[in-house]
Backbone as CSV, one residue per row, in Angstrom:
resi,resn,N_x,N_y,N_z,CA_x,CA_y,CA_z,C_x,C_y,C_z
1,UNK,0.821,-1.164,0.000,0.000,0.000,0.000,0.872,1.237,0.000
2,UNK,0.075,2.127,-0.252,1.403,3.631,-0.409,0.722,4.277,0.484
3,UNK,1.790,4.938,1.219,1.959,5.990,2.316,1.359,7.130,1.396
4,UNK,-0.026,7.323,2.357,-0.550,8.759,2.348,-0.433,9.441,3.425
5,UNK,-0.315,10.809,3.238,-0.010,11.807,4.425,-1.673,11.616,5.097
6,UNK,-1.804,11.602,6.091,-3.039,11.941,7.492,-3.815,12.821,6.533
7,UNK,-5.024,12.703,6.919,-6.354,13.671,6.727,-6.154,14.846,7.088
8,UNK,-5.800,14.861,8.359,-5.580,15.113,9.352,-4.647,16.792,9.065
9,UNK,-3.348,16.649,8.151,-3.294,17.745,7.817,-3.416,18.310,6.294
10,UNK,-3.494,18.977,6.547,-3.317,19.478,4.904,-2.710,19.545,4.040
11,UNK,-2.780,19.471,2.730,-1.363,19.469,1.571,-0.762,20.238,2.191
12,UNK,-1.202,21.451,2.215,-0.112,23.128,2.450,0.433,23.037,3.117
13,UNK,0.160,22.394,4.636,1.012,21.931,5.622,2.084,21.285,5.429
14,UNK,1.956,20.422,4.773,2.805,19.176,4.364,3.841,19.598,3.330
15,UNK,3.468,20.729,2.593,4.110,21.115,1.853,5.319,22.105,2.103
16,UNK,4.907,23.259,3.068,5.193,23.766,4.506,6.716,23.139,4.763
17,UNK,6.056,21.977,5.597,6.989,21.599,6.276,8.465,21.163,5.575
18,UNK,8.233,20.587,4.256,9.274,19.685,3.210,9.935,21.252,2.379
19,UNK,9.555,22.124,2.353,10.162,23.760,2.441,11.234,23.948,3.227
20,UNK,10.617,23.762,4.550,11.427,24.253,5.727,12.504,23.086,6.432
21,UNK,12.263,22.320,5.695,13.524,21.370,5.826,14.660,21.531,4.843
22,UNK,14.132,21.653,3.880,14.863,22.152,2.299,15.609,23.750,2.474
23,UNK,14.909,24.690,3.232,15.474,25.884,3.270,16.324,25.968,4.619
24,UNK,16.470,24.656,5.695,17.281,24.854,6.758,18.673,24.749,6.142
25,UNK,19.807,25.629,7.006,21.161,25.417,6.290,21.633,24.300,6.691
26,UNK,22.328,23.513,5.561,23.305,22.268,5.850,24.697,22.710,6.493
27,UNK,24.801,21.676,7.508,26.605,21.903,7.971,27.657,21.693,6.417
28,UNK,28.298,22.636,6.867,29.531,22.056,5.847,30.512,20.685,5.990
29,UNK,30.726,20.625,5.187,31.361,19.433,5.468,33.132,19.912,5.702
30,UNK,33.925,19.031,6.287,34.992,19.301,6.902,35.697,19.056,5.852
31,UNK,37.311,20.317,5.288,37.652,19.801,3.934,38.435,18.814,4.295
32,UNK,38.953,17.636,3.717,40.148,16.306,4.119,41.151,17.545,4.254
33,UNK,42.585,16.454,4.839,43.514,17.423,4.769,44.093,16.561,3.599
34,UNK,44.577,17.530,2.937,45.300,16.763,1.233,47.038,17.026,1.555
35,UNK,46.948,15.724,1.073,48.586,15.348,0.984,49.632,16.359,0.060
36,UNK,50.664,16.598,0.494,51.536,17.622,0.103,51.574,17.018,-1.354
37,UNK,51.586,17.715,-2.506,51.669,17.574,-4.004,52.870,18.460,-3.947
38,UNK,53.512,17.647,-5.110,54.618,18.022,-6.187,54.430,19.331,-6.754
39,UNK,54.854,20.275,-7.040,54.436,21.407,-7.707,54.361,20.659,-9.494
40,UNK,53.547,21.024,-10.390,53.028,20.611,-11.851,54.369,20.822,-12.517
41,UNK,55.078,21.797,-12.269,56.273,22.113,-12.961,57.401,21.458,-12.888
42,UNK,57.954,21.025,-11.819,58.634,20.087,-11.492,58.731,18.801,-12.194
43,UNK,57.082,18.239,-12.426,56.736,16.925,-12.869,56.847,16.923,-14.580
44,UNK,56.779,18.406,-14.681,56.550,18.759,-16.096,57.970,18.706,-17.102
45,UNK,58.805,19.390,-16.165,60.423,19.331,-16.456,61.084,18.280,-16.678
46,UNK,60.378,16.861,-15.341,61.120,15.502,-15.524,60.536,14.854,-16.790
47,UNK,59.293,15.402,-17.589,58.935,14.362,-18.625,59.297,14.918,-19.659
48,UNK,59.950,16.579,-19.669,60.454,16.845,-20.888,62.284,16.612,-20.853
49,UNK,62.389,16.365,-19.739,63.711,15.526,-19.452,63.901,14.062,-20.590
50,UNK,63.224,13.480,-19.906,62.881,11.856,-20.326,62.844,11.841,-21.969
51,UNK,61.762,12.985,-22.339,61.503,12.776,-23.748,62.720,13.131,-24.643
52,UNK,63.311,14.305,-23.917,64.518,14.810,-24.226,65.676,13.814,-24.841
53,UNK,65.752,13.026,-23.112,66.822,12.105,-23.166,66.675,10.931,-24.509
54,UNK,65.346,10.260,-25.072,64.690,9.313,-25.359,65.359,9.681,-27.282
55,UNK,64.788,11.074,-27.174,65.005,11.438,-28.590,66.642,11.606,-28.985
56,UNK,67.338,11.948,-28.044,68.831,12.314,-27.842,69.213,10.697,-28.378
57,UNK,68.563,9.568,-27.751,69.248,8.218,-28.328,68.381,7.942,-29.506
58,UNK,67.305,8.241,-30.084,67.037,7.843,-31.117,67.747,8.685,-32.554
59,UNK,68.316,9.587,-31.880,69.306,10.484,-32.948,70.937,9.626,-32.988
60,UNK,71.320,9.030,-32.199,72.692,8.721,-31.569,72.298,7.117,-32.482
61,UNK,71.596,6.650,-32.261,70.843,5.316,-32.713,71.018,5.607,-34.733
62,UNK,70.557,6.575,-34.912,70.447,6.524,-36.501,71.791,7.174,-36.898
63,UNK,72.295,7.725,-36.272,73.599,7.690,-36.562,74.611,6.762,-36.822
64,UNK,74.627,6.305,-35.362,75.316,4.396,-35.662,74.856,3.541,-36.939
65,UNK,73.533,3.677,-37.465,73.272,2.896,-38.322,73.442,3.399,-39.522
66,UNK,73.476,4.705,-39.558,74.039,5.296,-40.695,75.361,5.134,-41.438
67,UNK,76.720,5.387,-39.790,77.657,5.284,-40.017,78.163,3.476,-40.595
68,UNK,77.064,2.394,-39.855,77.380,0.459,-40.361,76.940,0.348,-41.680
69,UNK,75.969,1.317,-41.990,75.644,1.188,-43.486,76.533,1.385,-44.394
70,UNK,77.355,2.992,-44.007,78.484,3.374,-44.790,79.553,2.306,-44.855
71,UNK,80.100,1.746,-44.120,81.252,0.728,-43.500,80.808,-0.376,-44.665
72,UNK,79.233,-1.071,-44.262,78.865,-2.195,-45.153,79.122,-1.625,-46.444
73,UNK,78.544,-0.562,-47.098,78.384,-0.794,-48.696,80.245,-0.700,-48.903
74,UNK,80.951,0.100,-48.130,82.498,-0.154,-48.568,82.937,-1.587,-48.518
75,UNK,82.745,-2.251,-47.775,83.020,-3.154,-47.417,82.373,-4.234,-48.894
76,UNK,81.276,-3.791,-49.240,80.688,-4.851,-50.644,81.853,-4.399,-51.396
77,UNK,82.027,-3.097,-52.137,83.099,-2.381,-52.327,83.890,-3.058,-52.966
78,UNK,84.710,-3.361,-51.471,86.267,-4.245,-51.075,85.954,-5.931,-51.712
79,UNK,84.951,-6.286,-51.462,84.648,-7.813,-51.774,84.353,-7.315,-53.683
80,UNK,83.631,-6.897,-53.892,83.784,-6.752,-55.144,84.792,-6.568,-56.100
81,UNK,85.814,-5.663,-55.335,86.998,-5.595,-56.296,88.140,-6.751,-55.563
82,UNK,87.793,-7.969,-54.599,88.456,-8.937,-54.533,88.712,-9.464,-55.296
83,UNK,87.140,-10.316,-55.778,86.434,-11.260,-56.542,87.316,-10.909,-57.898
84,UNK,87.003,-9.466,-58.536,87.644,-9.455,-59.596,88.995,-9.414,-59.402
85,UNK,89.823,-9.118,-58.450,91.117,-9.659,-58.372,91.778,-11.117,-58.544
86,UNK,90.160,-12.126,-58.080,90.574,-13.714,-57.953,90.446,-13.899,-59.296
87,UNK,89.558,-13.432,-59.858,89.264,-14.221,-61.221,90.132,-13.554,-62.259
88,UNK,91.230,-12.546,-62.310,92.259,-12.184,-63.107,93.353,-13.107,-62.346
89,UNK,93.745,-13.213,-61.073,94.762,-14.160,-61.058,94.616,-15.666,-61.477
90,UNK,93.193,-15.704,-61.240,92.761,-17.733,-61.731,93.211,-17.538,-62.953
91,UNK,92.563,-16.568,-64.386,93.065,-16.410,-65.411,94.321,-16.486,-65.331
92,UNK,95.700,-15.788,-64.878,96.869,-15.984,-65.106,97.504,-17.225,-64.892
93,UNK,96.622,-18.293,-63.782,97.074,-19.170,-63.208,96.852,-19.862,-64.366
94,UNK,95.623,-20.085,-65.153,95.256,-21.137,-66.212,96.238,-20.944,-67.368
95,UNK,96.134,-19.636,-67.734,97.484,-19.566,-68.868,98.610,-20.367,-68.014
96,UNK,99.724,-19.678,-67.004,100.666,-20.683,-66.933,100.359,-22.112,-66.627
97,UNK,99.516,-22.309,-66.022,99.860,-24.226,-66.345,99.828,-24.428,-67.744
98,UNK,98.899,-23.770,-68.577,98.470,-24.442,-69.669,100.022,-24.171,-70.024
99,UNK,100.889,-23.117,-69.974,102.320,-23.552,-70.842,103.174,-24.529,-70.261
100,UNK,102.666,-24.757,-69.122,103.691,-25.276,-68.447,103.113,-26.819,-68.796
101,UNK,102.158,-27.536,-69.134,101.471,-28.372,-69.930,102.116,-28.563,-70.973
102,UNK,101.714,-27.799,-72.074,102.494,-28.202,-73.242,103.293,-28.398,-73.331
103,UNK,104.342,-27.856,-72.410,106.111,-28.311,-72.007,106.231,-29.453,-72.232
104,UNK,105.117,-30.162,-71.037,105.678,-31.028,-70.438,104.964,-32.180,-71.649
105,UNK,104.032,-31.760,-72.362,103.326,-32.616,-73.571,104.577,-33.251,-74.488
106,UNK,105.037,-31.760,-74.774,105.991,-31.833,-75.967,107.186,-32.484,-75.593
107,UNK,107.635,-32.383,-74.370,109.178,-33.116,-73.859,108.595,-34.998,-74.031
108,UNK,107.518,-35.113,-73.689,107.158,-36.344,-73.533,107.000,-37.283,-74.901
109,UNK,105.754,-36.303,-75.657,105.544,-37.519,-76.503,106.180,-36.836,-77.715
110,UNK,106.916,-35.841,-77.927,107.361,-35.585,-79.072,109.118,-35.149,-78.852
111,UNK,109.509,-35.701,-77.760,110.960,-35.456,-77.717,111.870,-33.835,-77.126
112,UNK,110.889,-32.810,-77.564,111.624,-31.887,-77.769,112.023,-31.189,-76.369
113,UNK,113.011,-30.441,-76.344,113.855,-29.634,-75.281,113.826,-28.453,-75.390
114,UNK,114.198,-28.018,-74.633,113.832,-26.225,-74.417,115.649,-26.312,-75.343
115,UNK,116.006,-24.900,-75.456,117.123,-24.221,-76.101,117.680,-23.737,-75.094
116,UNK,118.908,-24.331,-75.498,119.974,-23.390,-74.477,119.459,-21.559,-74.427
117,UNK,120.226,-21.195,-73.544,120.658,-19.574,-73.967,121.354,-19.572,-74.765
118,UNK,122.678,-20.271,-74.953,123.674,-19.927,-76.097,123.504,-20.235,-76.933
119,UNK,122.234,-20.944,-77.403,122.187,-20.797,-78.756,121.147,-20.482,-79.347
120,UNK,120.460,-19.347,-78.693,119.077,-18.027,-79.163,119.658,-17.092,-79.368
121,UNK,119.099,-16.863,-80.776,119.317,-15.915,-81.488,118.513,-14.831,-81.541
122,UNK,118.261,-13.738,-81.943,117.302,-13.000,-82.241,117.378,-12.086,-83.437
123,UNK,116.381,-12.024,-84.159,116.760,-11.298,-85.669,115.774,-9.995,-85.111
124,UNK,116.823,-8.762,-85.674,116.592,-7.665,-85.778,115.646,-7.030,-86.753
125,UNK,114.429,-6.953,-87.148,113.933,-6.087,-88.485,113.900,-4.770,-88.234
126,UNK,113.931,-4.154,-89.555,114.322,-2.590,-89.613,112.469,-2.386,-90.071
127,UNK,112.559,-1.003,-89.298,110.899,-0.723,-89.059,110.578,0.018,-90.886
């Protein structure tokens, strides 16, 4: 069942009264006591510190990788002009065996001997 106000008094009364409860002053409330804070600036300085520091190694960072990059492509460089160093000496190597082959072809199955010095000649032509 729902609570009706008494017969007994009147709306206005009733109305009255829920006024004068509404218009009595409330106590204040007591403020906490708040814990000593950091001043904002302070806190503000250490994160432009941090970010500071953060970016300082991501500069130091691309540097280093700048400078291993430079190093590497010299370094292909150096291997590149090896390679072509090996494969001009393999070439020289294949010519001399190959004479040093036929030497040994010709001493074998066809007899022949190298020439003294003393007895190479050389003919002079007039240009």
């Amino acid at each position: 069942m729902a609570a009706v106000a008494p017969e007994s008094e009147p709306r206005t009364q009733a109305a009255a009264r829920a006024s004068a409860v509404e218009a009595a002053p409330r106590p204040r409330p007591r403020p906490r006591p708040r814990a000593e804070r950091r001043p904002r600036v302070a806190s503000g300085v250490v994160w432009i510190a941090v970010i500071a520091a953060l970016l300082v190694g991501v500069v130091f960072m691309n540097v280093a990788v700048l400078r291993l990059n430079i190093r590497l492509d010299q370094l292909g460089r150096d291997r590149a002009g090896l390679r072509a160093d090996n494969a001009q000496l393999a070439s020289q190597l294949s010519s001399a065996q190959a004479a040093a082959r036929i030497q040994a072809l010709a001493r074998k199955e066809l007899g022949v001997q190298p020439a003294l010095a003393q007895e190479t000649t050389y003919v002079r032509l007039k240009p």
